[in-house]
N, C-alpha and C positions, 0 to 999 in steps of 0.2 A: 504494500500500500504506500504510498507517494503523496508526499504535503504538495498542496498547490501553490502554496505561497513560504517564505521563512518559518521556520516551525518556532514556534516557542517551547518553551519549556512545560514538562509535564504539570509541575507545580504550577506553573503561572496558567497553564489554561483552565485545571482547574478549578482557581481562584474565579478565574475568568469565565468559568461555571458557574460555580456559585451566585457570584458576584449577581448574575446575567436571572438567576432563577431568585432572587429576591427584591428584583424590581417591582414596581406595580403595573399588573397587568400581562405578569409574568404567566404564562401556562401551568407550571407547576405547580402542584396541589395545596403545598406547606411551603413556608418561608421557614429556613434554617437560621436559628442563632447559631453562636462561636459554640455550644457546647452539642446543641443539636447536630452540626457538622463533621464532628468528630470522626463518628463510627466511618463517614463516606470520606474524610479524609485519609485514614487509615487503609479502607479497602483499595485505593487509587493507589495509596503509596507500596502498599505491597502488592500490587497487580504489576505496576512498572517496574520495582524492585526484582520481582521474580521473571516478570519478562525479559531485561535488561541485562540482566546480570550472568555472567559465563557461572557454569555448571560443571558439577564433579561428573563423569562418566563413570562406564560400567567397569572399567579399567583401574579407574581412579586419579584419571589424569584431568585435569582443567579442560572442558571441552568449551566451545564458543556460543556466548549469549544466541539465546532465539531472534533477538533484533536490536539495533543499536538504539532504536531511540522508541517511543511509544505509538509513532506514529506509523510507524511498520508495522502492526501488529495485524496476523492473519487470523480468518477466522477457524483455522486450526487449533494455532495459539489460544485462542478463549475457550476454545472446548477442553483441551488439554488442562489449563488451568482450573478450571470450574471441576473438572475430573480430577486433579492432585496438587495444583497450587493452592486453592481455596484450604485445603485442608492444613495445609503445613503451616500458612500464614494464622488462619484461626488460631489452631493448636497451639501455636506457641503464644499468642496472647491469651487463651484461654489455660495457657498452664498445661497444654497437653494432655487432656483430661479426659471429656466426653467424645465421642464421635459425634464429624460435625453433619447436622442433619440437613435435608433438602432445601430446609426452609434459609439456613445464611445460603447455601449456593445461589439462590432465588435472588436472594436480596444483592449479593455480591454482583451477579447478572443484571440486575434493574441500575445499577448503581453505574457500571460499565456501561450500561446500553445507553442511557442518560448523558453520561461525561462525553461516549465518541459521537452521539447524535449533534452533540453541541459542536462539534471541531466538524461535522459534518457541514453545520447550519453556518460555520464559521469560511469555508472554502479552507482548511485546512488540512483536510483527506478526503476522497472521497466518495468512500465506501462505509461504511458503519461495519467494524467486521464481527460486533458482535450481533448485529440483527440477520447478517451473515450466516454465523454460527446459530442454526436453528437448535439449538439444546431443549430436549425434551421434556426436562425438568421445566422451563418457561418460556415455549415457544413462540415468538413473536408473530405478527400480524404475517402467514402467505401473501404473497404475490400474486394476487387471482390471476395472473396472463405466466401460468409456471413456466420454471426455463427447462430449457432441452442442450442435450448436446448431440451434435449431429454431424455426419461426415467426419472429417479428419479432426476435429474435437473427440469423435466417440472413439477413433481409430488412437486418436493420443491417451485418451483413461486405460485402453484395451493395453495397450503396448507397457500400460507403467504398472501392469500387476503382478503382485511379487511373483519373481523365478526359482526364489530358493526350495531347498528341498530337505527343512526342516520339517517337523510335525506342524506348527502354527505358521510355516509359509503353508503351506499344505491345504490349512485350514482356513486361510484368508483367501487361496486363489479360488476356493471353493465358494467361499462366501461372493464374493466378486463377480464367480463365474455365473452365479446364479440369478443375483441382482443383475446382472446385463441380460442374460439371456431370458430369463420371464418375468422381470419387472415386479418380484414381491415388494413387498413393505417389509419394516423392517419389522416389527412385531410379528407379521407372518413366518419370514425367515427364522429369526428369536425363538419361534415356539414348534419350531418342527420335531416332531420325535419319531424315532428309529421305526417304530412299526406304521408310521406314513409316506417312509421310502418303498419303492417298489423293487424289484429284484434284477430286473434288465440290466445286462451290459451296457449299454446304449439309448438314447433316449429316455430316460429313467423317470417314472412318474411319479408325482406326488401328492401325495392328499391334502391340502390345504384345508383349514378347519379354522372359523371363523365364528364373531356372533351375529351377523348377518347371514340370511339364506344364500343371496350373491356370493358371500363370499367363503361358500364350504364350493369346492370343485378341484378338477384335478388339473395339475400341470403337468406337461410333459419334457421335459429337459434336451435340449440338442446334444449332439454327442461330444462337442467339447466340454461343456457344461459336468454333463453324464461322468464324464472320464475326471474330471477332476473333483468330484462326488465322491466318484469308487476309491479316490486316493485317499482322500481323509475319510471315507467311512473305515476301511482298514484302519487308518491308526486312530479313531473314535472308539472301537472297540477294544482297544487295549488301554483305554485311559479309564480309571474308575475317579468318578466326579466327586465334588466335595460332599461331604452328608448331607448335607442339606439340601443340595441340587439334585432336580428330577432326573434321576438315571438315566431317563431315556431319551433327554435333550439330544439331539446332533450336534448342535452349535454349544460351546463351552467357551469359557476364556482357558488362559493359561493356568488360571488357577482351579480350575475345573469348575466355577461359577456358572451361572446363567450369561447369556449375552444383552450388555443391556443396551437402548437403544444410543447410551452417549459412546460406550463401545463401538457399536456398527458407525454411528456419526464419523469418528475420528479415524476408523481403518479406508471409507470411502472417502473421507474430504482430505486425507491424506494419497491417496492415490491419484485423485484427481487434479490436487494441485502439484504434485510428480508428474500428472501426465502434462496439465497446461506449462508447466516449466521446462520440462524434456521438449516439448514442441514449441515452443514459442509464443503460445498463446498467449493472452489476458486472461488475467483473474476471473471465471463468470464471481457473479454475485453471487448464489447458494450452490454449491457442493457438496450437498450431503445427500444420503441413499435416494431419495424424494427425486431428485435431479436423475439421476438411474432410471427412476422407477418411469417418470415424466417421457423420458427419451426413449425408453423402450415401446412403450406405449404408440407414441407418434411415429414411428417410425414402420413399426406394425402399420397405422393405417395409412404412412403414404404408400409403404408398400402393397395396396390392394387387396390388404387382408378388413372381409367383412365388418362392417361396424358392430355389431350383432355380436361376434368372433372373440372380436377384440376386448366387450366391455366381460363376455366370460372369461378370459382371459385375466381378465386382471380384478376379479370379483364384483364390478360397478353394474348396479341395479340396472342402468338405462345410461344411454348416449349422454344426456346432461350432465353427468359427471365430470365430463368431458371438458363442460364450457370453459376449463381455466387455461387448457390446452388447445383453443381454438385457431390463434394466431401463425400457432408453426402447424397446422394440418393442411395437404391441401385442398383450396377450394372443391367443393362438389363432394366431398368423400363424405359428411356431414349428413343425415336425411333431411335438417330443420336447422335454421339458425339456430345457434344455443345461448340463450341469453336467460337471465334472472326478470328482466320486467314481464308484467302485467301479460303483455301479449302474447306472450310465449303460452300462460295457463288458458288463454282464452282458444286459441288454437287448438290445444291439447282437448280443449271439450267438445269443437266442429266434426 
């Protein structure tokens, strides 16, 4: 991410925050005194602090800060932190004590989303990278017109999935391959268990089980997909999961955990911005599973696969589901305008 103009400093813009949200007439709900500001000072400081700052590696050797200054910060970066920086900064003001629960990640999120909307509103970045980062825990407002990646964008995420030939390369080119090639969600994905894989070599099916009727049907997997399926279901069944975790999960972390969806967030928006970097591209604006899921989809119906087809494909009730993906389909493929006004329901009754 790139200032538009001389960056100031993290403190001064800030300030330069605050200052801007206790005018009158100001949007912001509450006007902060010096003591009320506190807590949001603290979380700035140590967000930049830990963004900033070069890191011990797995070695032990000083490795290089995630970005020199605050106004680099991708929306990796904030998922990453909301996942293990949030915790370490808490912790040590809290004394290290309790595990810190959903609700500071939330707050620490609102509080980041706030300060870079301002350097947004300011021409001093400009991308928001935390609204960016759609984290689960407090997903901000969709893009009704979703983005896609398409052509030699989708050809750049395909080419940047891991090659190694570790147990959890294994298990991420799996996850990867699947999100490309049928377009789950990620709670779909998240929740598949071993007796909903089907048995085939090749094209391998799978029971998707939903709480929607739409969305109980079965996928059929393409053979590259398939094949690197079969690779981590072998080494899935030699992993026994943590106690607590459903045995019969497919998808696990390393720690034999559940997959959660800020997990799936950061192994997709990490691939994708390896792909857009390995290729040249620009940053899109959201890169996470959704963006997968979006592109697969459209792509399906330019390629002349029924519309009908397509919405069982991807568990959506009817075509309208569609409307947020209207833009990159093209013309004619559609049976009806897809719009949310009036006229749309009155149609629907002729």
């Amino acid at each position: 991410m790139q200032s538009t103009h001389t960056t100031i400093s993290a403190m001064e813009h800030f300030e330069h925050w605050l200052d801007s949200r206790d005018r009158p007439g100001s949007r912001q709900r509450e006007q902060l005194t010096h003591a009320a500001a506190k807590p949001y000072r603290y979380i700035w400081k140590a967000w930049v602090q830990w963004l900033t700052t070069p890191s011990v590696v797995s070695t032990g050797d000083i490795g290089p800060a995630l970005a020199n200054c605050w106004t680099q910060a991708q929306p990796v970066h904030v998922m990453r932190y909301l996942d293990e920086g949030v915790e370490a900064a808490a912790s040590a003001r809290r004394g290290k004590s309790a595990p810190i629960s959903e609700i500071t990640r939330r707050r620490y999120w609102r509080v980041l989303q706030q300060i870079y909307a301002h350097a947004v509103n300011q021409h001093i970045i400009a991308i928001n990278p935390v609204m960016s980062a759609a984290d689960v825990t407090q997903p901000p407002q969709e893009d009704s017109e979703g983005l896609v990646l398409l052509g030699p964008l989708w050809q750049a995420v395909s080419m940047a999935i891991p090659r190694g030939t570790s147990r959890w390369d294994k298990r991420d080119r799996a996850i990867l391959s699947i999100l490309m090639d049928v377009g789950l969600s990620t709670s779909e994905l998240a929740d598949i268990r071993l007796q909903q894989v089907g048995e085939r070599m090749n094209e391998i099916p799978i029971r998707i089980v939903g709480p929607r009727g739409a969305q109980n049907r079965d996928v059929r997997l393409g053979t590259g997909a398939s094949i690197e399926l079969r690779q981590w279901m072998e080494e899935r069944l030699r992993i026994t999961p943590h106690p607590a975790t459903d045995p019969e999960l497919v998808f696990i972390t390393n720690q034999g955990r559940p997959m959660s969806g800020r997990t799936l967030f950061r192994l997709v928006s990490t691939t994708v911005t390896r792909g857009m970097h390995d290729g040249g591209f620009p940053m899109p604006q959201h890169i996470g599973p959704q963006v997968l899921r979006n592109s697969r989809i459209v792509t399906w119906l330019n390629e002349g696969v029924p519309v009908e087809e397509v919405c069982q494909r991807a568990g959506f009730k009817d075509y309208r589901s569609l409307r947020g993906l209207r833009r990159h389909i093209n013309p004619g493929v559609l049976p009806v305008t897809v719009s949310r006004r009036r006229g749309d329901r009155a149609q629907e009754r002729t």
